[in-house]
C-alpha positions, 0 to 999 in steps of 0.5 A: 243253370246249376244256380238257378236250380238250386235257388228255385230249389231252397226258395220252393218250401217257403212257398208251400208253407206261404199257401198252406198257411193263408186262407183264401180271402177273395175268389174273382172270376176271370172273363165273365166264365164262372169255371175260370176263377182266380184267387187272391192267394194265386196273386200272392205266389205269383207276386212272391216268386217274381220278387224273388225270381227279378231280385235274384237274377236281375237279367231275367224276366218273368212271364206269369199266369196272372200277369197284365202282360205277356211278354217274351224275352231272351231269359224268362221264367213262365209260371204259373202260381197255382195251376189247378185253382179249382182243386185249390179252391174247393179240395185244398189237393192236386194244385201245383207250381209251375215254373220253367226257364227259357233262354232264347225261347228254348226250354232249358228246366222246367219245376213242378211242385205239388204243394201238399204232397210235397213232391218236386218234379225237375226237368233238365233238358237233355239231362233227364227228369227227376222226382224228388231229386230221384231220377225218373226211368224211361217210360215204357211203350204200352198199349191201348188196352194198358193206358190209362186216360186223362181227360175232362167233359169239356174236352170230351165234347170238344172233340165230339163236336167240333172235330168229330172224333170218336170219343166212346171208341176210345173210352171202350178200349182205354184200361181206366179213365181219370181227371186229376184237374191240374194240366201240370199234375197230369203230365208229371202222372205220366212221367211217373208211369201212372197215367199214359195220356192227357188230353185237354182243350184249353191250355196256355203256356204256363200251364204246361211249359214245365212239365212238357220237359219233365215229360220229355226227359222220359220220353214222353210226347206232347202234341198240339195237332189243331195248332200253329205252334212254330212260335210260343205264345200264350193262346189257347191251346189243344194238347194231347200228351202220351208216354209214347208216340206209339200210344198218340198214333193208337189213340188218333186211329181210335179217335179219327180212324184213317183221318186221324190228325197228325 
């Protein structure tokens, strides 16, 4: 593992300077939904981590974001190049690299890179989670009334109309609403004690198989309360990530008053 790391480590610069160095040559729209976009730069760093990744350890394999084909194996990376497309697309800030190891389809590390703050987040499971190799502290338990949320209008409304939640409740009981529009960002947010809740309606594997161990390692929560997940796979997904289970169980009363889910 130790290998592994070190490697994804001495490999993440020249990545950054990869995409900080192209321009943006081709935007292509992903099943006809002109909100779901690609760039060719996304390709790039997907194509180059997987070069890199194969090459180094032949035995494993790589699940990608932009992949043809999804499949699981006993050693695999799941990555996602660029998560935040649009932030990368329009504001050239809040994107990331997303890479995590599994073996056996158990996490065992997960890399978030937020490519122009410079900042790696780590994730080692049961060894803790780091910041610039800087240990993260365990998250303290806040209230309602101290969180601070992350959630789109997408998701929002999702929730208003297809499981009746009461969405307003909460925006009058929360301490700040925020969008950062990076699932991966987000999470490590939270892992740093910035943000305390992350909900959003529409994400796969790779977009939050790393930073749910970065999270974790804090002892941060993750939930998919409308889904099957005793599998992985790559469907879409409901996830709702806290600081705390305290802060879930408060934010589902809110939500769904004595229904909440669980």
């Amino acid at each position: 593992m130790k290998e592994k790391i070190v490697f994804i480590e001495s490999i993440l610069p020249e990545i950054r300077e990869l995409i900080l160095s192209k321009t943006i040559q081709e935007v292509i729209v992903k099943d006809n939904e002109f909100d779901n976009i690609v760039t060719d730069l996304d390709i790039l760093v997907q194509n180059t981590l997987i070069k890199s990744l194969t090459e180094k350890f032949p035995d494993t394999q790589v699940l990608g974001e932009e992949s043809e084909e999804h499949i699981f194996t006993d050693k695999m990376w799941i990555i996602d190049p660029i998560d935040g497309t649009k932030n990368f697309f329009r504001r050239k800030e809040d994107f990331a690299i997303s890479i995590a190891y599994y073996e056996n389809m158990k996490p065992v590390f997960g890399f978030v890179f937020d490519v122009v703050k410079n900042d790696i987040y780590l994730g080692i499971v049961g060894q803790g989670a780091y910041l610039n190799k800087q240990a993260l502290s365990k998250l303290p338990i806040r209230t309602m009334n101290q969180s601070v949320l992350d959630m789109n209008l997408k998701t929002l409304y999702t929730l208003e109309e297809k499981y009746n939640a009461n969405v307003k409740l909460v925006s009058t009981q929360v301490f700040a609403h925020r969008n950062i529009g990076s699932a991966a960002i987000s999470m490590c947010q939270i892992a740093r004690g910035l943000h305390d809740i992350y909900v959003s309606s529409h994400l796969k594997l790779w977009d939050y198989a790393a930073s749910s161990i970065v999270l974790k390692e804090v002892g941060g929560e993750v939930y998919f309360p409308f889904e099957d997940k005793k599998e992985l796979n790559v469907k879409s997904v409901f996830l709702f990530a806290t600081s705390s289970k305290e802060v879930y169980q408060n934010l589902n009363q809110l939500l769904y008053g004595d229904q909440h889910a669980s």
